[in-house]
C-alpha positions in Angstrom: 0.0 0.0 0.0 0.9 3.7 -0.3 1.5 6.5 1.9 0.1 10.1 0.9 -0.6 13.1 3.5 -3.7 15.2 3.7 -2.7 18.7 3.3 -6.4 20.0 4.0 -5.6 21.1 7.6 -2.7 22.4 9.2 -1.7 19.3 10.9 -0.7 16.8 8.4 -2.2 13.1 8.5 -1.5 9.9 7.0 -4.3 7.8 4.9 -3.9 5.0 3.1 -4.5 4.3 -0.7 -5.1 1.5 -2.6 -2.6 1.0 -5.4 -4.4 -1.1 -7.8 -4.6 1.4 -10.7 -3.5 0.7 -14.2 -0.8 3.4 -13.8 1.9 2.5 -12.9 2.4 4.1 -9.5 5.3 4.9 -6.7 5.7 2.5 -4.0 7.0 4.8 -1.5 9.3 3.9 1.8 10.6 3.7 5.0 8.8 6.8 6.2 8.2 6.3 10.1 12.0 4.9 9.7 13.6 7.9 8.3 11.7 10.3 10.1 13.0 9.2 13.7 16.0 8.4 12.6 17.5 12.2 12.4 17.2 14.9 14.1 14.6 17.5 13.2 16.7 20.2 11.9 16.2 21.9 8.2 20.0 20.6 7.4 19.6 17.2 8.1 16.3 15.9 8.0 15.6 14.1 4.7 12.6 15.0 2.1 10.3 12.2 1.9 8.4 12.8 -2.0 5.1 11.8 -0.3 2.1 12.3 -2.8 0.1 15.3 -1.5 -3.8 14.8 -1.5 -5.9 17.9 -1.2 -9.6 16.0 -0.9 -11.2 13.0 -1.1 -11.2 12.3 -4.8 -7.6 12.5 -6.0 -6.2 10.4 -8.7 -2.6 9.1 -8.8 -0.1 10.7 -11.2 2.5 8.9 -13.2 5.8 8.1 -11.2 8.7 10.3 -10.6 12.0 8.6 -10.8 15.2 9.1 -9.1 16.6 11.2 -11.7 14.7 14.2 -14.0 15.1 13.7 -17.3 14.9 17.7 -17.8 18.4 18.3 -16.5 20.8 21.3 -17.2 22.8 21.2 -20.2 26.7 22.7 -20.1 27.4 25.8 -22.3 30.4 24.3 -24.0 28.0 21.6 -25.5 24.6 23.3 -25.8 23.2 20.9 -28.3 22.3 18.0 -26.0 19.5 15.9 -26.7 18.0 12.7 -25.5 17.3 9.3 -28.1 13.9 8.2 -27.0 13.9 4.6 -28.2 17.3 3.6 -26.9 18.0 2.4 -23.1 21.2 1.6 -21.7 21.1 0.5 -18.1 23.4 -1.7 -16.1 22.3 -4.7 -13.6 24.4 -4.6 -10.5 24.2 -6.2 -7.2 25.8 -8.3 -4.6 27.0 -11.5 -5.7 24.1 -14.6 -5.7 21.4 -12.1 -5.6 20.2 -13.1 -8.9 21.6 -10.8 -11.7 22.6 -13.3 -14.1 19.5 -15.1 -13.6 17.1 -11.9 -13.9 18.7 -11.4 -17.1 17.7 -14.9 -18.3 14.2 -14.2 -17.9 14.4 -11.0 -19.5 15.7 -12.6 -22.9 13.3 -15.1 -23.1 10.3 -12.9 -22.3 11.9 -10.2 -25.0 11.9 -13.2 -27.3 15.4 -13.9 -27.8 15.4 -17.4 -28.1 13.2 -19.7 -30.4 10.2 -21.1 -28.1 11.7 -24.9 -28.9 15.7 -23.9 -28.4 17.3 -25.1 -25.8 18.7 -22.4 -23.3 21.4 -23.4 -20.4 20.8 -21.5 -17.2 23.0 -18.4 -16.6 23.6 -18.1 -20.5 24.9 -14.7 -20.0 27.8 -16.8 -17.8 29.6 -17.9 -21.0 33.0 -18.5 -19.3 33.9 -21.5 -18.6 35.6 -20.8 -15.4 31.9 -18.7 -14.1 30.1 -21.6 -14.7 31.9 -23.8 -12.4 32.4 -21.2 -9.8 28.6 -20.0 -10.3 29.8 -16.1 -10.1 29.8 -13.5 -12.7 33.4 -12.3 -13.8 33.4 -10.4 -16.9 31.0 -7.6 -17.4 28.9 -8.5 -20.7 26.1 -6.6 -23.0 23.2 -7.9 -24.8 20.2 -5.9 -25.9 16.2 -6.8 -26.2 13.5 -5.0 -27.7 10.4 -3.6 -25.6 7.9 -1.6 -27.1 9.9 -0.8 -30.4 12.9 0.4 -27.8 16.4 -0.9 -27.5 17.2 -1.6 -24.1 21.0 -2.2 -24.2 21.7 -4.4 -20.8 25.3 -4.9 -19.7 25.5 -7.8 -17.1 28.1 -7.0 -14.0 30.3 -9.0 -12.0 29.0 -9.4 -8.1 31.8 -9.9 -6.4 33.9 -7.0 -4.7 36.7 -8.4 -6.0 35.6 -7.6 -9.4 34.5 -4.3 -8.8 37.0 -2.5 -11.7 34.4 -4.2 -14.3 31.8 -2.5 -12.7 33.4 1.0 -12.5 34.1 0.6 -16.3 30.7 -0.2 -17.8 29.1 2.8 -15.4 30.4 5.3 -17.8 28.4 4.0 -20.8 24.8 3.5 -19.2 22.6 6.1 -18.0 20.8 4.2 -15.3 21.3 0.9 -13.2 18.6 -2.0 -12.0 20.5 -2.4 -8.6 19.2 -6.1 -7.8 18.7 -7.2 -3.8 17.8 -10.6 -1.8 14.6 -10.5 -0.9 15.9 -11.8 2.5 19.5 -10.8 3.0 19.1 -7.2 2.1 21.7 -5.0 1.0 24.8 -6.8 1.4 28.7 -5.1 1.5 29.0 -4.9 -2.9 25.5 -3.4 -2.7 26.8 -0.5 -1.2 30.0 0.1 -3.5 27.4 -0.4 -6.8 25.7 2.2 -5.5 28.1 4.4 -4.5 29.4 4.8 -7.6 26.1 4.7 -9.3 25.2 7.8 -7.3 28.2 9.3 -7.8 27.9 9.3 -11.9 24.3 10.6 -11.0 22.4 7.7 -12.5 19.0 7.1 -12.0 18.4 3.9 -10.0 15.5 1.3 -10.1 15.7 -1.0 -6.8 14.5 -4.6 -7.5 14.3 -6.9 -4.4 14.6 -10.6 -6.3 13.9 -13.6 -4.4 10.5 -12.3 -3.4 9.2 -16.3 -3.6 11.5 -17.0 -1.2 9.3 -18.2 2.3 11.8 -16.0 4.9 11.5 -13.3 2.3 10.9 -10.0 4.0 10.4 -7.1 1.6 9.8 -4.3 3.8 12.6 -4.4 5.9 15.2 -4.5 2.4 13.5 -1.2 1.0 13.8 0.4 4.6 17.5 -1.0 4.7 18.0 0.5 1.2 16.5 3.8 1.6 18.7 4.0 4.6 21.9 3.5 2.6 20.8 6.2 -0.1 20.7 7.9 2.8 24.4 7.0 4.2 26.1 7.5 0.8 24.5 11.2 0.6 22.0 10.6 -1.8 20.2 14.0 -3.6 16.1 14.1 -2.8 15.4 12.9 -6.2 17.8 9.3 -6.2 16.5 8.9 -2.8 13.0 9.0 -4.5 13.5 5.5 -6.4 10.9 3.2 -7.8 11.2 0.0 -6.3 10.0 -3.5 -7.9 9.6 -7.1 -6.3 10.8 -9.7 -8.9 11.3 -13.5 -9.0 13.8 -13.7 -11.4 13.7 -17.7 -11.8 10.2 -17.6 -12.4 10.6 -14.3 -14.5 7.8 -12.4 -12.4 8.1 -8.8 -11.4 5.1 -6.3 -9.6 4.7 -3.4 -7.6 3.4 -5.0 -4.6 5.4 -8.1 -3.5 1.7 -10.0 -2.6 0.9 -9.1 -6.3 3.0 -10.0 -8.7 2.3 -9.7 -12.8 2.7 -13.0 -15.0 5.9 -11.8 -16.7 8.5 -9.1 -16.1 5.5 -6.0 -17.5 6.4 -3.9 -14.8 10.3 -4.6 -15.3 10.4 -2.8 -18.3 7.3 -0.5 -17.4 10.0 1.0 -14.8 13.1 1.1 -17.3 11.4 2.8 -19.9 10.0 5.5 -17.5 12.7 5.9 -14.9 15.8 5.4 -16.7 16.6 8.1 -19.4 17.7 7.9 -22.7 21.0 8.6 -23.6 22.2 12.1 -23.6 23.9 12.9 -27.0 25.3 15.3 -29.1 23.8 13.9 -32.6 25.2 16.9 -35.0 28.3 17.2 -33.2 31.5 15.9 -33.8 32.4 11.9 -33.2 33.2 10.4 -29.6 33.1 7.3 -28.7 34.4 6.0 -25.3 36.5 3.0 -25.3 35.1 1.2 -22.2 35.8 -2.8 -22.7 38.7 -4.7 -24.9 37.5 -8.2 -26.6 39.7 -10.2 -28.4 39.2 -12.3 -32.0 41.6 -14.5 -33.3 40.7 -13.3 -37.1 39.0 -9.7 -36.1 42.1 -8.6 -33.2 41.1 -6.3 -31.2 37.8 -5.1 -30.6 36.9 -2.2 -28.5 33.5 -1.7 -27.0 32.1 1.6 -25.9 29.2 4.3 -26.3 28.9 6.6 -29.1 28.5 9.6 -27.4 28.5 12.4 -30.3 28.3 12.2 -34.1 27.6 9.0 -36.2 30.1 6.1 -36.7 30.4 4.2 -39.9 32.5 1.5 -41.2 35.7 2.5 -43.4 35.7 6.0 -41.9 39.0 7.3 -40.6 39.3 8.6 -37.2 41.2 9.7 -34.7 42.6 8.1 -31.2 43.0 10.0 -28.4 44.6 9.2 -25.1 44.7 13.4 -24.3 44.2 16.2 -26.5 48.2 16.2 -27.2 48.5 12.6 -27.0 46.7 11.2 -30.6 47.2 8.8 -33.5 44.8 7.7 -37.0 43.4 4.8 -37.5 40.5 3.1 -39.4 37.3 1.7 -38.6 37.0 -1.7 -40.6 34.1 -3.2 -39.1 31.3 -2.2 -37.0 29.0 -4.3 -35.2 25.7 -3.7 -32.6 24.4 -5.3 -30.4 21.0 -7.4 -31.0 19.4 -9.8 -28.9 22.5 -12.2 -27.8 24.8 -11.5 -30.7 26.9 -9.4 -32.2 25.5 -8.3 -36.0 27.2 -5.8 -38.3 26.2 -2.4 -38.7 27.5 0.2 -41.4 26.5 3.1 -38.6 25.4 3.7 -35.2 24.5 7.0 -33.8 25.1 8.6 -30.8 23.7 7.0 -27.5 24.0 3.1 -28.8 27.0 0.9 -27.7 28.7 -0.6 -30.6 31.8 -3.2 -30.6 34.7 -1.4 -33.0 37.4 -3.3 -35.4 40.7 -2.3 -36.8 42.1 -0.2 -34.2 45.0 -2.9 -33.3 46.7 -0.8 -30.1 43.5 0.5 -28.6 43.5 1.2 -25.2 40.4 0.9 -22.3 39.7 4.9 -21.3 40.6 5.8 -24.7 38.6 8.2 -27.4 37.8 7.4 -31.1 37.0 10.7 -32.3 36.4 12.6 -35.6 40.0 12.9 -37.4 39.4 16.7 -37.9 37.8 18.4 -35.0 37.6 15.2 -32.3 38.3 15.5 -29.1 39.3 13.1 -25.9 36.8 12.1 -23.0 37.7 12.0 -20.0 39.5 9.1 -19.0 38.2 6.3 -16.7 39.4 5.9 -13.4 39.0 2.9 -11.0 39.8 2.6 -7.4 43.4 1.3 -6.6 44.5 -2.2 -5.9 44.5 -3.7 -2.0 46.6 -6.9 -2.1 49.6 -7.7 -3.9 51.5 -10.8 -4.5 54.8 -11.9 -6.1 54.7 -14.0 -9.4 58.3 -16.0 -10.4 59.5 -18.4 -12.7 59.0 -22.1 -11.3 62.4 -23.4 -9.8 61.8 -26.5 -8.7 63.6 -29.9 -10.3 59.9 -30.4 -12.1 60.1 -27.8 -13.8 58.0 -28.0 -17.7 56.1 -30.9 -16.7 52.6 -29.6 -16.0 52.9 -26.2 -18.7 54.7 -25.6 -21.8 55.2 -21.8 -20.9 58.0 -21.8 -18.2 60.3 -19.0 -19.1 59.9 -15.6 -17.4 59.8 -13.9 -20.5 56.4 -16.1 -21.2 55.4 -15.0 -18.1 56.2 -11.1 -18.6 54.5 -10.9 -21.8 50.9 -12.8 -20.4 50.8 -10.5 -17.3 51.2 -7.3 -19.2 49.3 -8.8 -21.7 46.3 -9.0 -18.9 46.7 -5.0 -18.1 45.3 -4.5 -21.5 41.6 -5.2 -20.3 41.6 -5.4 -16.6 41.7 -1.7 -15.7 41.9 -2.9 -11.4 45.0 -4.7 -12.1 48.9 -3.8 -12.1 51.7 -5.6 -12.6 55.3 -4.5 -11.4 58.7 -5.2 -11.9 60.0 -7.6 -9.0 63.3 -7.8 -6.7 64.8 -10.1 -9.7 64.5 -10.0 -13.1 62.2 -13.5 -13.2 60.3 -11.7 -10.2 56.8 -9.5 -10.7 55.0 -8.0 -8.3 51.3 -8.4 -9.6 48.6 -6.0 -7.4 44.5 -6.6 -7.9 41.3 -5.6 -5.7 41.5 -8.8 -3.7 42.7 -12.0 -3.6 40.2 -13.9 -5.8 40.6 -11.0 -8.4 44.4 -12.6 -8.8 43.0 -16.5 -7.7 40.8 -16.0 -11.3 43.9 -14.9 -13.1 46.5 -17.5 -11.7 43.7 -20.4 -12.8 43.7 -18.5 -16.2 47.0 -18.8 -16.7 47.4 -22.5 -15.5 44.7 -23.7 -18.2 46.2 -21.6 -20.8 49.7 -23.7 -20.0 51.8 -21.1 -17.9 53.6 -22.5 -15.3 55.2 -20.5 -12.2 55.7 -20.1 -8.6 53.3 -17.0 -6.7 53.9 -15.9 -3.1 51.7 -15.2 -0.5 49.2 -12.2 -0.3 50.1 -9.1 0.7 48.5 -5.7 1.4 49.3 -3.1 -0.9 50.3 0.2 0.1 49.0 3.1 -2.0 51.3 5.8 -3.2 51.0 9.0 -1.1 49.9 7.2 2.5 
């Protein structure tokens, strides 16, 4: 049910509302809870967007989500606009609160699959090393179709360890599905998501998955969430979310957890009006963010990113930026979008889509394809620094090239450098000797994933134990 006050006398009082209305409305939260829980002071007590009723007969409005869509543009680039029928969001969450598996249901109710193919669970897991582990890794995009709109979903890594890949794809979305157990409420990688969600001022849809589950206890997880929009200094309007209760294995979402809808409906109903469209410059000149690096053994390299200015078409020259004096040519042979769960080639995509890029062989993550005329750089992505650090060596031992055929520390140099080119969190250092490197990540299963990589790809070396690592400047 919903909260509203009645203004029609001087002292305000609460009435309830039934919600059952074709419209889709706001579920509103944790108002006794964030009322007593500050001090009643002009500076710090918090707004609460409760829908004012001035008499008997009111009708409810549509939603307002946790960002405007009518937002101040800059006067260096006055010719913003939004793309209506494009969405790009991002799903993040702690890990095993049911990302991977909400995006499942999303595919198949968007029709991405034939009714009689056969679909493995977690298909957006395609490594195999997530599939036996049963986390998400690698952050990856896929797109469906609702209501003659591309929503372009990028599917994030859970696990704190992982949280560079998050960082990363946050530059190219405009808004994030932040996903939470039904039970277990926000968890420890909830709050990081959403700091940095809040901090690129995204708008944010809370879903609380799980809701089938017996112990599940929806009330107290949208209190516990409001509370740490709260903590991380969240403006009035995020702190005004639209919240949605969703079992994503038996792909069910509603606006009431005792009254869920027969598909996701409500899902998108919420994307489409609380996350914005891409802001773009469409007359302006080319930019295009490079924000992930893929790998093809006939394509090379292939950089993934936003168009966030101009148009981009295949065979067109442009220029790569690192800074404005830092910049080099190159050519765009192929061009691909992103459709359903596959990659399809495009001769152009405008501004606001995420495209996958070809024939750009030294590209760099945090780099800019720009126009070759009057482009210039983006900012550069930045992620948090490294916290442990161990020590990678040559194996020494008398069995030495039995187990990998990779053993010499030039193999080894060439693999861990090679790694720096896509994981952004990582960094790898000379060590004490010259078959010695000093290899810093965000945790210790951030380097566990890599030393298993490198064991099935047939490396073979010695690593020390884990270490903190102590940033530069404390």
């Amino acid at each position: 049910m919903e909260m509203a006050i009645n203004s029609s006398s001087s002292s305000s009082s609460f009435s309830l509302i039934n919600p059952k209305t074709p419209l889709l409305t706001k579920q509103l939260f944790g108002s006794s809870l964030a009322l007593s829980s500050f001090p009643n002071t002009s500076k710090t007590t918090p707004t609460l967007s409760l829908r004012c009723r001035r008499s008997r007969f009111s009708f409810h409005s549509p939603i307002k989500c946790s960002v405007s869509t009518e937002t101040s543009t800059t006067g260096t680039r006055s010719q913003l606009m939004r793309r209506g029928d494009v969405r790009n969001i991002a799903i993040v969450a702690h890990v095993d609160h049911g990302k991977t598996t909400l995006v499942d249901a999303m595919l198949r109710q968007s029709k991405v699959f034939r009714d009689n193919q056969f679909v493995q669970e977690r298909i957006m897991d395609s490594n195999d090393l997530e599939r036996e582990r049963g986390i998400t890794i690698l952050s990856k995009n896929t797109s469906i179709t609702y209501k003659d709109t591309k929503i372009n979903i990028i599917d994030t890594p859970g696990h704190s360890d992982f949280g560079g890949e998050v960082e990363r794809i946050l530059n190219m979305v405009e808004g994030v599905l932040l996903v939470v157990d039904s039970v277990e409420g926000p968890m420890p990688q909830t709050r990081f998501v959403l700091k940095k969600a809040l901090e690129f001022g995204h708008a944010v849809v809370v879903v609380v998955n799980k809701i089938d589950r017996p112990s599940a206890r929806p009330d107290f997880v949208i209190n516990s969430t409001f509370e740490l929009f709260i903590e991380l200094n969240a403006t009035d309007e995020q702190c005004d979310f639209q919240s949605i209760y969703a079992s994503g294995i038996k792909g069910k979402a509603g606006l009431s957890p005792d009254d869920l809808a027969e598909d996701l409906g409500p899902l998108f109903e919420a994307i489409m009006r609380c996350i914005p469209g891409p802001r773009i410059e469409k007359d302006g000149a080319l930019q295009m963010l490079a924000t992930n690096i893929e790998y093809d053994e006939h394509k090379g390299r292939i950089a993934i990113g936003r168009v966030h200015a101009g148009i981009l078409q295949k065979g067109m020259d442009v220029r790569v930026c690192t800074s404005e004096d830092s910049c080099r040519f190159g050519r765009i042979s192929e061009l691909f979008v992103y459709e359903k769960f596959s990659r399809v080639p495009a001769t152009k995509v405008e501004a606001g889509d995420i495209c996958a890029v070809c024939g750009i062989e030294d590209i760099q993550i945090g780099e800019t394809i720009a126009d070759k005329a009057s482009g210039k750089p983006l900012p550069s992505i930045k992620v948090e620094e490294p916290t442990v650090k161990m020590a990678f060596s040559i194996n020494t031992s008398p069995f030495v090239g039995r187990e990998g055929k990779y053993v010499t520390s030039r193999n080894l140099r060439d693999r861990l450098f090679r790694e720096l080119e896509r994981n952004l969190a990582m960094k790898v250092e000379e060590g004490e000797t010259a078959d010695t490197f000093v290899v810093s990540g965000r945790g210790t299963l951030h380097i566990t994933i890599l030393i298993e990589n490198m064991r099935r790809e047939g490396y073979e070396f010695m690593v020390g134990p884990p270490k903190g690592h102590q940033q530069k400047g404390r």
